[in-house]
N, C-alpha and C positions, 0 to 999 in steps of 0.2 A: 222752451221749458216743457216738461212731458206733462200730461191729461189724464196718467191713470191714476187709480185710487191712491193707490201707494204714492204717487207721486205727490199729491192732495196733500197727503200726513207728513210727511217728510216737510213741504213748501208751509204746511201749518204750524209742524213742530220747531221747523227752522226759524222764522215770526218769531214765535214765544221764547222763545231760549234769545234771542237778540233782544228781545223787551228785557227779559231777566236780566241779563248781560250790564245791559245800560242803566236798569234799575239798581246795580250793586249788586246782583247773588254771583258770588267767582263760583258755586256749583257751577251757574249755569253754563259757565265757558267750558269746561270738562266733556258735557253734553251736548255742546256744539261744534266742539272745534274737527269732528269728523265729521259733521254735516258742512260746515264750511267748507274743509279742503274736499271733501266727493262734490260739493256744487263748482266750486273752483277746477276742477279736475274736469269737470263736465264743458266748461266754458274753457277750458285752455284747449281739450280735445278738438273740439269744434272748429277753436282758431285754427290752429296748423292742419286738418285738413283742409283747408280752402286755403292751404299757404302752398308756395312753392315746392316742391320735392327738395330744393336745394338751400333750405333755412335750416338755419343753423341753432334756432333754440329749439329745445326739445320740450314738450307738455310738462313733462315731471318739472323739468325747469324752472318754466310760467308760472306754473302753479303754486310752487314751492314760496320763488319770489312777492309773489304775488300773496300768497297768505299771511306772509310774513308781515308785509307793509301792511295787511286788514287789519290781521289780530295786534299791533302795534299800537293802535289807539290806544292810549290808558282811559280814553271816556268818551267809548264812543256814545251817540244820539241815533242809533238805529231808530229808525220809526216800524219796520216794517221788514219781511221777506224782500218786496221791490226796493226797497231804498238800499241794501243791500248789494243786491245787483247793479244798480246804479252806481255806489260808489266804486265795489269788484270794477265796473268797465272803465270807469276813471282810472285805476290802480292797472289793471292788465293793460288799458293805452299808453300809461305813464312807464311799464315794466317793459315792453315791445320800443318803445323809442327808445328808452336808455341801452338798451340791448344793442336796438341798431346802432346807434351813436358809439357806442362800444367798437362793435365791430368796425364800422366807418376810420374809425381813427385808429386802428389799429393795423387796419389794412388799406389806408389812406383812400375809403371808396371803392374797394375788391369785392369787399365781399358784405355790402349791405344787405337787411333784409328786405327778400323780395314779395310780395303779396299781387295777385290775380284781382283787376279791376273788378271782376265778378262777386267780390267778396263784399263791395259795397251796393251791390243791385245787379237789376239785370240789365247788362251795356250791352250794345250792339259789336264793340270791338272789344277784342281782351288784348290787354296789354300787362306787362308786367312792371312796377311799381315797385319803389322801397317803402318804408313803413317812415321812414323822417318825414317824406316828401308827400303819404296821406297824413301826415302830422301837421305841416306845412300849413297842408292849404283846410283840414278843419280847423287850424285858425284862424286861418281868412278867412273861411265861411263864417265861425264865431263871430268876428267880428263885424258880418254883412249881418247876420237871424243868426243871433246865440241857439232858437229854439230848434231850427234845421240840423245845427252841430252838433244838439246835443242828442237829437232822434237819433241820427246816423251811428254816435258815439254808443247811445246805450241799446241799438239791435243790432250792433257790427262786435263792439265788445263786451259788452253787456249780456247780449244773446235775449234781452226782454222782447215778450213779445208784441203784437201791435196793440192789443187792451193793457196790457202791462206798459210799459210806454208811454200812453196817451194816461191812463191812471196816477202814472208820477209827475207829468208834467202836466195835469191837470185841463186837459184840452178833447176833444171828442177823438175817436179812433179816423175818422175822416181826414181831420186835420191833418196827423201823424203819416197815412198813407199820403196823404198830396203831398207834407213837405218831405218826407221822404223821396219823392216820388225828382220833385226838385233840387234837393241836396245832390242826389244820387246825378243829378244830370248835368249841375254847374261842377260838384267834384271833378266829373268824368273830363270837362273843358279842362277844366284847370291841367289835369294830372293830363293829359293829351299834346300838351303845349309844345310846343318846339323849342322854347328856351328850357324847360324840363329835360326834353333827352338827354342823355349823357355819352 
C-alpha cells in the first residue's frame, strides 16, 4: 500500500465511507464504490505482474469479478480500511481459483493458471505453479497454523502490508515476518513435490 499523503486520505476516506456503508448511509456507497474498484484495480495489477506472461485473466477482469462479489454484501461489518483488504484477498483468492478451475475443465488441464513460486517469497528455485495447486496446499497449511495461511493469504492477495497484517491479526509485526518466513518455505516443499509435477 502507498505512503504518501494522498495516499493517507484516500486509505482514511476509504475507512469512513465503509463505516458509513455498514452503518446504513446507501450515500455512502456512491462515494465509495470508485475508491473500492481503484483499490481493487491496484491489487489485481499487482497480481498479474508477478503472474505468468501466459495467463489468461486479465486485471480488468479480476477486478471487475472481484468487486462484484465485495459490493454484493447486503450488510456488510466492514471494521476498517484493513479489514477490507482482508476480506478483497479472500474474494480475489476465491475469483483466481474459480478461474482456474474454469479453465482446467475446459481444457481438461491445458491451460491452468500458471503463477511464479516468487510470488509467494523469496525461494531459491522458481518454478512455475497453478493457482489450484497454491490453493491446495494453503489449505493444508490452514489446516497445520490457520495463522501462517492466513499471513500468506492476506500479503500475497490481499497485498497488506507487514504492520498492516500483524494489525489485523492482532499479533506483533515479528511474528508475521517469522511465520511468513515459514509458510513461504513449507509452501515452497509442498509445491516442489514430485507427485505435484504434471
Amino acid at each position: 500500500m502507498g505512503s504518501t499523503d494522498g495516499d493517507k486520505v484516500r486509505q482514511s476516506e476509504l475507512t469512513c465511507l465503509l463505516i458509513e456503508w455498514r452503518d446504513g448511509d446507501a450515500a455512502a456507497l456512491d462515494r465509495l464504490m470508485p475508491l473500492v474498484y481503484a483499490e481493487l484495480r491496484k491489487l489485481a495489477n499487482a497480481y498479474t505482474k508477478r503472474e505468468r506472461s501466459d495467463h489468461s485473466l486479465e486485471p480488468t477482469d479480476l477486478v471487475h469479478e472481484a468487486y462484484l462479489r465485495l459490493v454484493d454484501k447486503t450488510h456488510p461489518q466492514w471494521r476498517d480500511r484493513v479489514h477490507f483488504y482482508a476480506v478483497a484477498a479472500q474474494v480475489m483468492r476465491r475469483v483466481l481459483v474459480d478461474h482456474a478451475r474454469r479453465v482446467h475443465a475446459s481444457k481438461r488441464g491445458g491451460g491452468a493458471v500458471k503463477v511464479h513460486l516468487e510470488v509467494i517469497g523469496e525461494v531459491a528455485e522458481r518454478k512455475a505453479t497453478d493457482v489450484l495447486e497454491l490453493d491446495d496446499a494453503l489449505k493444508a497449511l490452514e489446516k497445520l497454523d490457520p495463522r501462517k495461511s492466513k499471513i500468506i493469504e492476506l500479503r500475497y492477495f490481499g497485498g497488506l502490508t507487514i504492520e498492516e497484517t500483524a494489525s489485523y491479526l492482532k499479533v506483533s509485526t515479528a511474528t508475521v515476518i517469522a511465520d511468513a518466513r515459514l509458510a513461504r518455505a513449507w509452501l515452497f516443499d509442498q509445491l516442489k513435490r514430485p507427485e505435484r509435477a504434471q
